[in-house]
DRENDO-1510 file (C-alpha; in Angstrom, 1 decimal, always signed):
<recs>
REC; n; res; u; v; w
REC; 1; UNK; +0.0; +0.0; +0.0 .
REC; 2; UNK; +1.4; +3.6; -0.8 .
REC; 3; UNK; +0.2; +6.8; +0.9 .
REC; 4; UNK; +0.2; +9.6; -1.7 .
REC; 5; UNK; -1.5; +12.5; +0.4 .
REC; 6; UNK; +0.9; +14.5; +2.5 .
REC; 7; UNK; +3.3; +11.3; +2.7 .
REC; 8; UNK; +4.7; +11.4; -0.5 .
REC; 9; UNK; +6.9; +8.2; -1.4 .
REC; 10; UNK; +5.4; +6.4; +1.6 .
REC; 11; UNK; +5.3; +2.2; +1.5 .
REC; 12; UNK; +3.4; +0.3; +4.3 .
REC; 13; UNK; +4.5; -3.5; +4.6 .
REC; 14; UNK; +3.3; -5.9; +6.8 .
REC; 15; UNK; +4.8; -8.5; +9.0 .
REC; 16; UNK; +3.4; -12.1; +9.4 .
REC; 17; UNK; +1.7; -10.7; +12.8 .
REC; 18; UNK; -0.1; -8.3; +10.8 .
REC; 19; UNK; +2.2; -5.3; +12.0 .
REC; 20; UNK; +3.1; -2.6; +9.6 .
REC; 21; UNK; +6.7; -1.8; +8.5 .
REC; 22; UNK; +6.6; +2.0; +7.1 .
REC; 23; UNK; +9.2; +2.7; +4.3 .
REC; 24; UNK; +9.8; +5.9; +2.0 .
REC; 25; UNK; +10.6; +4.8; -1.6 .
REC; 26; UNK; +12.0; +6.7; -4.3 .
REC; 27; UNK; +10.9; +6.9; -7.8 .
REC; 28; UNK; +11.4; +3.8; -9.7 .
REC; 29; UNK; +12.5; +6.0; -12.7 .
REC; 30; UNK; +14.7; +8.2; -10.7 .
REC; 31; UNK; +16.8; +4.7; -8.9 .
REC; 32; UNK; +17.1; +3.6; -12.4 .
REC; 33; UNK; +19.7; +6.7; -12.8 .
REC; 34; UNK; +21.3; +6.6; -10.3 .
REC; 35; UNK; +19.5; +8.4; -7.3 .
REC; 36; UNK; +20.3; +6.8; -3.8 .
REC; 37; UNK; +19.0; +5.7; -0.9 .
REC; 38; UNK; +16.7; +3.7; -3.2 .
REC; 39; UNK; +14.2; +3.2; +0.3 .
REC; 40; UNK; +14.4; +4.7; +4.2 .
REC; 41; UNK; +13.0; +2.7; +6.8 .
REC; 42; UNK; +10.6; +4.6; +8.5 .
REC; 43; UNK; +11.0; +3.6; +12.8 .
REC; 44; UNK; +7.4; +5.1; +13.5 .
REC; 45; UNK; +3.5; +4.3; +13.7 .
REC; 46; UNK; +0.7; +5.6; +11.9 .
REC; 47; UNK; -1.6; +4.7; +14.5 .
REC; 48; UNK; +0.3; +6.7; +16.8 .
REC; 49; UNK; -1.2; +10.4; +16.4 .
REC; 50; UNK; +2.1; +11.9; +17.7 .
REC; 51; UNK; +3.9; +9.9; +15.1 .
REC; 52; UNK; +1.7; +11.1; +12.2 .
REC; 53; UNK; +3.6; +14.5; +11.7 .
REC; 54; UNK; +7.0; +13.0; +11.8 .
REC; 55; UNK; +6.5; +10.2; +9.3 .
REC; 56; UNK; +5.0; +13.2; +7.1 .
REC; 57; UNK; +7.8; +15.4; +7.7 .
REC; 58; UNK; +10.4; +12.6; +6.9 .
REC; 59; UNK; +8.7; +11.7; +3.6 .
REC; 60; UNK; +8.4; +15.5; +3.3 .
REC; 61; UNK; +12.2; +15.9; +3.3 .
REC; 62; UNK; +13.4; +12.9; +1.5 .
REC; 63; UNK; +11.1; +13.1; -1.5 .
REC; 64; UNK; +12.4; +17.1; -1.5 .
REC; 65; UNK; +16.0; +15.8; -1.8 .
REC; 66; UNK; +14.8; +13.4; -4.1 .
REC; 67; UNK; +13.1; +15.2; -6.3 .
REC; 68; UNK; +16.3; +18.5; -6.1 .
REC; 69; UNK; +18.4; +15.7; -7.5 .
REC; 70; UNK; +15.9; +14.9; -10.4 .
REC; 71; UNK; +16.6; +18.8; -11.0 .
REC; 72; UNK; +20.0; +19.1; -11.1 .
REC; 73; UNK; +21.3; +19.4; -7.8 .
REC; 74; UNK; +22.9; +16.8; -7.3 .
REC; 75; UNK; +25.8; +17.5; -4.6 .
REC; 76; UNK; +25.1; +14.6; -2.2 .
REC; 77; UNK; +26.8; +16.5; +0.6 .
REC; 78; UNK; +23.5; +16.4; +2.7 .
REC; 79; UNK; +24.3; +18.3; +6.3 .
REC; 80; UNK; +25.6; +16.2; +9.1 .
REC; 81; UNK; +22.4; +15.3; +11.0 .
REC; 82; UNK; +24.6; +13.6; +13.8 .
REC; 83; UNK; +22.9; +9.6; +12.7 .
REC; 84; UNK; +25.1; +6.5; +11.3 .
REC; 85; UNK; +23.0; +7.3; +8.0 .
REC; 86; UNK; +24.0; +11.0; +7.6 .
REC; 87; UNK; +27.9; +9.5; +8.3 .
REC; 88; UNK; +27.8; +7.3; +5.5 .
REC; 89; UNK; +26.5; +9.6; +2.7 .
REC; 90; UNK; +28.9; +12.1; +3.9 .
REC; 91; UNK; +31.6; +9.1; +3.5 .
REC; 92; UNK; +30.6; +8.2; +0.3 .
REC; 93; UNK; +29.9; +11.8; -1.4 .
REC; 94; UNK; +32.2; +14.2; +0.3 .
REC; 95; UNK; +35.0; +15.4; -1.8 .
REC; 96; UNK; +37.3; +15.2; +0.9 .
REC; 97; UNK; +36.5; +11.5; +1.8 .
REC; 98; UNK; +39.0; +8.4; +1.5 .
REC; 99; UNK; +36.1; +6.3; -0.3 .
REC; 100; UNK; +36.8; +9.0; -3.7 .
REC; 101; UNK; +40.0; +7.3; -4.2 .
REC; 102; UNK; +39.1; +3.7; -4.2 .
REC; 103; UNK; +38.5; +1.5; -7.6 .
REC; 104; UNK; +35.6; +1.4; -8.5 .
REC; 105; UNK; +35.2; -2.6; -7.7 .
REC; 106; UNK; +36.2; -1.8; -4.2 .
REC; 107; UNK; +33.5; +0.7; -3.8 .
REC; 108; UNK; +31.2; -1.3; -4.4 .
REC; 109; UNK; +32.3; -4.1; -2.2 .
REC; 110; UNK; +31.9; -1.4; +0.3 .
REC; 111; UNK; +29.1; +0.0; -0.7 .
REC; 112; UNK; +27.2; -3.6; +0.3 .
REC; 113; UNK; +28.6; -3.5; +3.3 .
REC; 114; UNK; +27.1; +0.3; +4.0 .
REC; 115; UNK; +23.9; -1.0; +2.9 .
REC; 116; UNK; +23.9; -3.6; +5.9 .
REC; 117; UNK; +24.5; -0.6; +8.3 .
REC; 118; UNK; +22.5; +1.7; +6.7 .
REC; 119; UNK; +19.7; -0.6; +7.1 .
REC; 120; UNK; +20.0; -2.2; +10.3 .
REC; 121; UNK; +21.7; +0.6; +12.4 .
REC; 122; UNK; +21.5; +3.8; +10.0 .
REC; 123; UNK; +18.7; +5.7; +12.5 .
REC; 124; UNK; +21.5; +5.6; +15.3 .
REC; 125; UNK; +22.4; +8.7; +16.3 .
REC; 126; UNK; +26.6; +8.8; +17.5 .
REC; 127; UNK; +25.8; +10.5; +20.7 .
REC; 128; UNK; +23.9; +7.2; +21.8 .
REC; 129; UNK; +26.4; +4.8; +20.8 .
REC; 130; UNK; +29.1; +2.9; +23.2 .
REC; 131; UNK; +31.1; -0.4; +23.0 .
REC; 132; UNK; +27.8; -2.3; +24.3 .
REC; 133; UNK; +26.3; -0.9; +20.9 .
REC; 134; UNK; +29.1; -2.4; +18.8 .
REC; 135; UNK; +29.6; -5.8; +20.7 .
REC; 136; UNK; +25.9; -6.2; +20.4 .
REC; 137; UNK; +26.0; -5.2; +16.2 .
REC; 138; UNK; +29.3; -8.2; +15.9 .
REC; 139; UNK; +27.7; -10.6; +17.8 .
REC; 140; UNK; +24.2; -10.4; +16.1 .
REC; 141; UNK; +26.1; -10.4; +12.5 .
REC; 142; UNK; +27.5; -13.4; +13.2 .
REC; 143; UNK; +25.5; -15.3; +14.4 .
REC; 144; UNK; +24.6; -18.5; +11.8 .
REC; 145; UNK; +22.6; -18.0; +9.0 .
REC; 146; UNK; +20.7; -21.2; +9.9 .
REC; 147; UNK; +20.3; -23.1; +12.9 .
REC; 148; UNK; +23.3; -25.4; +13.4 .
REC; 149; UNK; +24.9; -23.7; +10.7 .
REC; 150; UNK; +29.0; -21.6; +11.1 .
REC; 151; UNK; +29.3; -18.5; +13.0 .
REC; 152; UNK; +29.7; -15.6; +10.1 .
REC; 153; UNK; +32.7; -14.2; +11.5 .
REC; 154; UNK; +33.8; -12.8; +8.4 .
REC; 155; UNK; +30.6; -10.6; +7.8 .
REC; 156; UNK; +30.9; -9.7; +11.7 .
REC; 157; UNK; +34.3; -8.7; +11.4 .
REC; 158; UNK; +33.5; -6.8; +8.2 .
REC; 159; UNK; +31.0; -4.5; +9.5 .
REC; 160; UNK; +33.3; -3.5; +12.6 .
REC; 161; UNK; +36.1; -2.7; +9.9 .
REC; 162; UNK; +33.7; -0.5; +8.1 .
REC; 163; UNK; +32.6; +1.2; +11.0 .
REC; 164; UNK; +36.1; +1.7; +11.8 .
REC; 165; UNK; +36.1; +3.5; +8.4 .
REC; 166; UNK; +33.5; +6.0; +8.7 .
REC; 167; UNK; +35.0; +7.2; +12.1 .
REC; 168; UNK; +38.1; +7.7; +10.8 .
REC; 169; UNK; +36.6; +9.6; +8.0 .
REC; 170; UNK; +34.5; +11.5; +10.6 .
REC; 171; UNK; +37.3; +12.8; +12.7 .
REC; 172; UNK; +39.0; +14.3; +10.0 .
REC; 173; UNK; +35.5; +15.9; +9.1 .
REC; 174; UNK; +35.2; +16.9; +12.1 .
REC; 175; UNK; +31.9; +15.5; +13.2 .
REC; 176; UNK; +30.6; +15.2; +16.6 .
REC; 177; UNK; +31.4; +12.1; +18.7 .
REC; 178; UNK; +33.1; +10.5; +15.8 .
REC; 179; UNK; +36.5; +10.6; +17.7 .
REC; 180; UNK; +35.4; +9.3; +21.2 .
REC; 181; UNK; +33.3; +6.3; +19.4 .
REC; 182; UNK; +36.8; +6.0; +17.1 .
REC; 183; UNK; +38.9; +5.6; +20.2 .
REC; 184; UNK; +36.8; +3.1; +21.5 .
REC; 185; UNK; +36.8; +0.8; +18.6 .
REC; 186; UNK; +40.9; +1.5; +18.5 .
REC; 187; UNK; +40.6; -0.3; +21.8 .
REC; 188; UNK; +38.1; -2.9; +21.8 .
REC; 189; UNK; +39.2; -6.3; +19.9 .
REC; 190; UNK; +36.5; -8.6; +17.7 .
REC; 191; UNK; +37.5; -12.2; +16.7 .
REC; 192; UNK; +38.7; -11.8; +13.3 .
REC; 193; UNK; +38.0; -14.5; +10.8 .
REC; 194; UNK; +40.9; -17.4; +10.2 .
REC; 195; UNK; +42.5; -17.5; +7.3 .
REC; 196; UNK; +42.3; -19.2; +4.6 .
REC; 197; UNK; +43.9; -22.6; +4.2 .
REC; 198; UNK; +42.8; -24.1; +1.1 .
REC; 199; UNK; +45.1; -24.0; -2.0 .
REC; 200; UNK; +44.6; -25.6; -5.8 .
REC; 201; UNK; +47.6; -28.6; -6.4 .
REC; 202; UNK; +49.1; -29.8; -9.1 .
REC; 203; UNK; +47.0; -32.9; -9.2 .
REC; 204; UNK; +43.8; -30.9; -9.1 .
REC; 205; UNK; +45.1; -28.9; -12.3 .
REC; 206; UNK; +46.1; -31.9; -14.1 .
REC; 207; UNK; +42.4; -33.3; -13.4 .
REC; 208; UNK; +40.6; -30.6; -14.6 .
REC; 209; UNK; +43.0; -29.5; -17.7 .
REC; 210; UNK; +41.3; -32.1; -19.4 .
REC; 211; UNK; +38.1; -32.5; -18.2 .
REC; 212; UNK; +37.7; -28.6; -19.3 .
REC; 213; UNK; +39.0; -29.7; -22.7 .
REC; 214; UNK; +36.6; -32.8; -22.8 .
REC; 215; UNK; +33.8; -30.2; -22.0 .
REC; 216; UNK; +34.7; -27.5; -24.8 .
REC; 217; UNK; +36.4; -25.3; -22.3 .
REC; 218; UNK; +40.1; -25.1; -23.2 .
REC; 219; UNK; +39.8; -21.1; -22.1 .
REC; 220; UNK; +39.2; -22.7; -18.5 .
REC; 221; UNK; +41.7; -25.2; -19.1 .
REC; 222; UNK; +44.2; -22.8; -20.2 .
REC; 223; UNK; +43.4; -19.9; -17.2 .
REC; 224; UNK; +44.0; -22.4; -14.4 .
REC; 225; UNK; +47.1; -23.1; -16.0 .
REC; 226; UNK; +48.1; -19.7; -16.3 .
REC; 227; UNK; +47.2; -19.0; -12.7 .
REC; 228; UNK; +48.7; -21.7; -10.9 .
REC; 229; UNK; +52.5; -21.9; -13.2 .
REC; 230; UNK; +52.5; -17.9; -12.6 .
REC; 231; UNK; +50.7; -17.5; -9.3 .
REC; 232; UNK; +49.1; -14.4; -11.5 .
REC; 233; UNK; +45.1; -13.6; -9.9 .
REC; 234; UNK; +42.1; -14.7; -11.4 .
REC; 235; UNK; +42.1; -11.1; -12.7 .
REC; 236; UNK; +44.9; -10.3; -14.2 .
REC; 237; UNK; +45.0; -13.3; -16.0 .
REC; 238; UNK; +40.7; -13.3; -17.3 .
REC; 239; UNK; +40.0; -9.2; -17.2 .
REC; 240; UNK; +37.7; -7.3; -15.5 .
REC; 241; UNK; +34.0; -5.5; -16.8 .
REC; 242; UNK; +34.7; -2.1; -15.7 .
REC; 243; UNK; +32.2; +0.3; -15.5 .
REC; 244; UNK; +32.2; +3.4; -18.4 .
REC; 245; UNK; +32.0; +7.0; -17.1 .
REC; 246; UNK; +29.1; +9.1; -18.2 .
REC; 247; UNK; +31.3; +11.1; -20.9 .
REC; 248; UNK; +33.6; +7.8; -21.9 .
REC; 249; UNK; +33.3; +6.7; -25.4 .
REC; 250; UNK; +32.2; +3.0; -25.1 .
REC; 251; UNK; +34.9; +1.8; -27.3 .
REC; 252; UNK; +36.6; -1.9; -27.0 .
REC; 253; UNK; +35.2; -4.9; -25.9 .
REC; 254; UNK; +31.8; -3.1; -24.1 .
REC; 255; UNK; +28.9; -5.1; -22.5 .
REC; 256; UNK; +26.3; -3.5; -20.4 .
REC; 257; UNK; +28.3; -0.2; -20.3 .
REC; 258; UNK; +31.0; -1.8; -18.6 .
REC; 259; UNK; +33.8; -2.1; -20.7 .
REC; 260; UNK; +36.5; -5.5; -20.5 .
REC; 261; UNK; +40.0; -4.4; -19.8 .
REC; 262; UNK; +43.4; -5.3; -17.6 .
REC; 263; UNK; +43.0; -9.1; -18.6 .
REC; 264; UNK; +45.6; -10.9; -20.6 .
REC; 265; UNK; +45.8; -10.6; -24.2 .
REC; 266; UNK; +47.6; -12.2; -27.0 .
REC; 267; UNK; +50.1; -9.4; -27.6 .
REC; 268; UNK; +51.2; -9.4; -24.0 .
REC; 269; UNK; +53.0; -12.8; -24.8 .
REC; 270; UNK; +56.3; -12.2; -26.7 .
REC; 271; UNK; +57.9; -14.0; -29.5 .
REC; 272; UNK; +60.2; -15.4; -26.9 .
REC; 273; UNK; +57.2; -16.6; -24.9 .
REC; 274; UNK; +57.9; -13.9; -22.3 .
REC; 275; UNK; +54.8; -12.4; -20.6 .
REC; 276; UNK; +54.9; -9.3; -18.6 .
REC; 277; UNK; +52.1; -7.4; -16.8 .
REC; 278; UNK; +51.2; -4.8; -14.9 .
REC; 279; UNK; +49.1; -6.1; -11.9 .
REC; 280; UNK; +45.6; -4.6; -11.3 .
REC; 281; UNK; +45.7; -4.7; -7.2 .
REC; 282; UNK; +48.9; -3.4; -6.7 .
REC; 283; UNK; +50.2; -2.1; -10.1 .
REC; 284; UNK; +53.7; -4.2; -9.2 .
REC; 285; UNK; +55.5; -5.4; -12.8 .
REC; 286; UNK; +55.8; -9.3; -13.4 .
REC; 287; UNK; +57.3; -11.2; -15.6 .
REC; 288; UNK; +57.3; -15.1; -16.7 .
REC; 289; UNK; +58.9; -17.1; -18.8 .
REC; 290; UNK; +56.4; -19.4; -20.3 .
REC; 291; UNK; +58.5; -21.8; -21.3 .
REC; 292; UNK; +59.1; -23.0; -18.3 .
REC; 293; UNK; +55.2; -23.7; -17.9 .
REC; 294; UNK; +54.5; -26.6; -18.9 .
REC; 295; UNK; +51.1; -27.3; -18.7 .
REC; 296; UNK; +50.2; -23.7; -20.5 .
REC; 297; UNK; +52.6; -24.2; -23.3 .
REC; 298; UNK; +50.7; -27.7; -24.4 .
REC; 299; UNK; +47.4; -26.0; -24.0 .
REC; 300; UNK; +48.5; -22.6; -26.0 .
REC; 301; UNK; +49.8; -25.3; -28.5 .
REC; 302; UNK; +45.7; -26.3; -29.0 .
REC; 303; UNK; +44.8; -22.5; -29.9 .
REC; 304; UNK; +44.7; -22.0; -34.1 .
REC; 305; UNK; +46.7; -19.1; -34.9 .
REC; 306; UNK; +43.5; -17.5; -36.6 .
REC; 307; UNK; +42.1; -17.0; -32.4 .
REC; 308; UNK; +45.6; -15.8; -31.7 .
REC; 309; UNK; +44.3; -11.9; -31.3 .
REC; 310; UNK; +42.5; -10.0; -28.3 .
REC; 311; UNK; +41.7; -11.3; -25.1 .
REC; 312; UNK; +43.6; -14.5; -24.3 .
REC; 313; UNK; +40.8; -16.6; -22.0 .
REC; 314; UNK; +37.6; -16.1; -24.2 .
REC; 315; UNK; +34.3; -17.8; -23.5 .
REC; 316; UNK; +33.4; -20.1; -26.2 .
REC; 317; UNK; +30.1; -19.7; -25.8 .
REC; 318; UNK; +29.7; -15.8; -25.9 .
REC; 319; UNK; +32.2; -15.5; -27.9 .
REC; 320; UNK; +34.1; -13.0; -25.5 .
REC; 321; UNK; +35.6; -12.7; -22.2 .
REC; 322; UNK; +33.7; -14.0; -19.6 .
REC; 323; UNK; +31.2; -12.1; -18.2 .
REC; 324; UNK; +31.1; -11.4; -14.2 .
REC; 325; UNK; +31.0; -14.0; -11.9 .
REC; 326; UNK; +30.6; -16.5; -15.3 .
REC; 327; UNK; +34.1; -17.5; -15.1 .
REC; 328; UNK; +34.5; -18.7; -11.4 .
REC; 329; UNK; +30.7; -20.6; -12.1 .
REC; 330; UNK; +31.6; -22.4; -15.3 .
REC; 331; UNK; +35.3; -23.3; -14.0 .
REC; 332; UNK; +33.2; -25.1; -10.7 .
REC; 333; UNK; +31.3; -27.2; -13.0 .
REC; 334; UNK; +34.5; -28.3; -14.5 .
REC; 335; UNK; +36.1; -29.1; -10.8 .
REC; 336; UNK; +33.0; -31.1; -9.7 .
REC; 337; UNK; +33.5; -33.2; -13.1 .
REC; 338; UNK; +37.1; -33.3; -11.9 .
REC; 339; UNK; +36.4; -34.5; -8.1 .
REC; 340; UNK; +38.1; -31.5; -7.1 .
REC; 341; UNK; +36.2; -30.8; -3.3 .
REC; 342; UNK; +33.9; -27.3; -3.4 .
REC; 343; UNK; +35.9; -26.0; -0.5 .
REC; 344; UNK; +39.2; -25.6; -3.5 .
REC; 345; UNK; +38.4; -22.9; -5.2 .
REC; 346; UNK; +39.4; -21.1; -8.5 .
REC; 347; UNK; +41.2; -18.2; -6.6 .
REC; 348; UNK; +42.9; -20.8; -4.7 .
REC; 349; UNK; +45.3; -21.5; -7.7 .
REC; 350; UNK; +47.3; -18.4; -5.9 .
REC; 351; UNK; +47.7; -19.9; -2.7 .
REC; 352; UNK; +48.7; -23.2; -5.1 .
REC; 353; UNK; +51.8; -22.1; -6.8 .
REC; 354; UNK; +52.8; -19.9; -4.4 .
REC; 355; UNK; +53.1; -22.8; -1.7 .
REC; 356; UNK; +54.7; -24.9; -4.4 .
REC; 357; UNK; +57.8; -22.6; -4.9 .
REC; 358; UNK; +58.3; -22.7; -1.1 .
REC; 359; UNK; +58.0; -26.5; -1.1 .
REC; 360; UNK; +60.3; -26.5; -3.4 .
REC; 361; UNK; +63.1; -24.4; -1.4 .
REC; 362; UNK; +62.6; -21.2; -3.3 .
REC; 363; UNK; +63.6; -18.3; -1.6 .
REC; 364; UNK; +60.8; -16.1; -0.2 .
REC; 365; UNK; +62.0; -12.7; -1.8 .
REC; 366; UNK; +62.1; -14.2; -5.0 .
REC; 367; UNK; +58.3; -15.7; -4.9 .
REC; 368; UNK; +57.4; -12.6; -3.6 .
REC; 369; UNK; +58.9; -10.9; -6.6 .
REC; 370; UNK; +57.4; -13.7; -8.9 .
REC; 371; UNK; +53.9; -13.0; -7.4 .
REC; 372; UNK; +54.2; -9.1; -7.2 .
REC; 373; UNK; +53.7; -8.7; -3.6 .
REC; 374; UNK; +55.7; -5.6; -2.4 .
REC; 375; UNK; +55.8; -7.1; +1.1 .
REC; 376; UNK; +57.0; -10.5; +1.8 .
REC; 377; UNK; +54.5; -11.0; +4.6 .
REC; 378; UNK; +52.1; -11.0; +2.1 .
REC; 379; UNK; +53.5; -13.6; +0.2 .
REC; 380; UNK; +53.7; -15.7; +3.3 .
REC; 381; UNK; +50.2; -15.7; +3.9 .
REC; 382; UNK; +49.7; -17.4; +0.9 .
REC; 383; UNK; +51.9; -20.2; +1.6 .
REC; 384; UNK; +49.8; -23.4; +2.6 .
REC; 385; UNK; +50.6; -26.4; +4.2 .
REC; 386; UNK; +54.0; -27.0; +2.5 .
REC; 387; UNK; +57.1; -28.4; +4.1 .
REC; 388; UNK; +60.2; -27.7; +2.1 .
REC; 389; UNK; +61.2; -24.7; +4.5 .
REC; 390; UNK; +60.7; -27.3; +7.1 .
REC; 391; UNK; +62.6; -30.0; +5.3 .
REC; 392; UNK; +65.6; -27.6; +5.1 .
REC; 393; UNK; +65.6; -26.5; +8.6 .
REC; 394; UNK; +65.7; -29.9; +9.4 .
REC; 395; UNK; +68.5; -30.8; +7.3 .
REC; 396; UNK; +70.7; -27.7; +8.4 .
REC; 397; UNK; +70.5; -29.0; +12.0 .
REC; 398; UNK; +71.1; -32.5; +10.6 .
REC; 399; UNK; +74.3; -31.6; +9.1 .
REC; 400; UNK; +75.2; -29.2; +12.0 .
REC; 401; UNK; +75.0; -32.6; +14.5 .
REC; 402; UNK; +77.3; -34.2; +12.0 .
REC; 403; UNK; +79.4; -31.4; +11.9 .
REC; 404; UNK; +79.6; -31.0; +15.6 .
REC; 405; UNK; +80.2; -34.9; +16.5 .
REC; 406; UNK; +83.2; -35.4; +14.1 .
REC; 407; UNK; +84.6; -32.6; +15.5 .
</recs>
């Protein structure tokens, strides 16, 4: 049911008990270009008389800033109202803010995440709020998403980060209470989630290589390779849809005004079989000889020459790179054929070659230069239940003993 009188944009749900939910929506047309909050819950009742002027005044004011945008005035900078919600429009529209500078992939990885405060906790005003407020927020996200099911630490400790995000931002705004709530959440600790332990072996590459091939899918055959010889991402190696800007030209390889880019491509492998990339997380430079990788070399052996030009992994169904999410899907039909276990998955490949080189005994700086991390902490996180560095200590003390006794 919508209210059209003096509660413009008004939405009245109802709950199995046959209590109302109140919501202001925005114009369907309006969401379609981009106008946000696309709905505000509405914490009041209309059987309540004193309630009856608020809900019109809120309905009032958002379907006025609503309807400003339609008309051009479209800074997002609303005033600071001193609520959770006010905070993260500021975040995401100031000028000033942190969240300007972050791909566009990552905003909108955040912007999920905003959503889930917005939503739940968005009416909170900061004066109100204390570490009883926060514990209460982790514990609640985390709890299992059915009965019996895993704690979802992950999405807990996601939402604390992100509200550790907007604070920061808010101090350096200046906002009220946004550096005593800050300062508490510097101090308090949440269980963080572990990491992951999973990585994609040798053996599971050589099962699904041709299980892929069996199925028509030599691009999946051919990216796994890739990915686990050259520890290269998913990414870098299949592209990503990025979206166009209003004023870009959609030239290239364009689908649903996003436009494919950053993947490999035919010309990025040399006549000496060299490949060298620019990576898209960190922008590091890598290089790999792929003659030294075997498995890619017999399956870039299968490609005629004629499909030797653009994008490198191409979906043979589509006819061009994989669309989002497409690529990760098709390859898990693939594995399952393969018997490779769900928990493995596609990103793992990584985590794969990375722990090979250190069963092997390669030196941790050099994998680290391999893989493009600029730290080699990073790199260590991604080695997985390997024992070379292990079998070496234990074969320096070995000799040392020897050493010692004949002596």
């Amino acid at each position: 049911m919508r209210c059209d009188d003096d509660t413009p944009g008004l939405k009245v749900r109802h709950n199995r008990d046959g209590t109302e939910r109140l919501y202001w929506t925005a114009r369907r047309d309006l969401v379609v270009k981009g106008y946000q909050p696309k709905t505000v819950r509405l914490h009041y009742d209309r059987a309540d008389p004193h309630d009856r002027p608020l809900i019109a005044a809120a309905c009032g004011r958002l379907q006025a800033e609503m309807l400003a945008w339609s008309a051009g005035q479209r800074d997002e900078r609303r005033a600071f109202d001193g609520t959770l919600a006010s905070l993260i429009r500021l975040y995401q529209h100031d000028p000033a803010s942190p969240y300007r500078d972050l791909k566009w992939n990552t905003r909108r990885t955040y912007d999920q995440v905003l959503g889930v405060i917005e939503r739940a906790f968005g009416k909170r005003a900061l004066a109100a709020l204390g570490i009883a407020d926060f514990r209460r927020w982790y514990d609640e996200a985390k709890k299992p998403a059915r009965p019996g099911g895993p704690e979802r630490v992950r999405k807990a400790h996601g939402i604390v980060a992100m509200l550790r995000r907007l604070l920061a931002y808010g101090v350096t705004a200046e906002h009220a209470h946004c550096a005593r709530l800050a300062a508490i959440l510097d101090e308090a600790r949440f269980k963080q989630p572990g990491r992951r332990r999973m990585k994609l072996e040798l053996a599971h590459v050589e099962a699904i290589i041709p299980k892929a091939i069996e199925a028509g899918r030599l691009s999946l055959a051919l990216g796994t390779a890739l990915q686990f010889e050259t520890a290269l991402r998913q990414r870098d190696v299949i592209g990503e849809w990025q979206p166009l800007g209003e004023r870009e030209v959609p030239t290239g390889i364009v689908l649903g005004g996003r436009r494919w880019g950053r993947g490999l491509t035919w010309s990025d492998i040399g006549s000496d079989l060299t490949v060298t990339k620019e990576t898209t997380k960190t922008g590091a430079m890598v290089a790999h000889d792929l003659r030294l990788c075997p498995l890619v070399l017999a399956l870039l052996d299968q490609v005629p020459a004629e499909r030797r030009v653009g994008p490198l992994i191409i979906d043979e169904t589509a006819g061009r790179p994989y669309a989002e999410h497409a690529y990760a899907r098709e390859w898990r039909v693939i594995a399952r054929a393969a018997g490779i276990p769900d928990a493995v998955w596609n990103m793992d490949a990584r985590s794969g070659g990375i722990s090979e080189a250190d069963d092997a005994g390669a030196d941790l700086d050099l994998i680290r230069s391999a893989a493009g991390h600029t730290q080699a902490s990073t790199t260590a996180r991604y080695v997985r239940g390997t024992i070379g560095k292990s079998r070496k200590v234990a074969e320096l003390r070995l000799a040392h003993r020897t050493s010692k006794n004949g002596s």
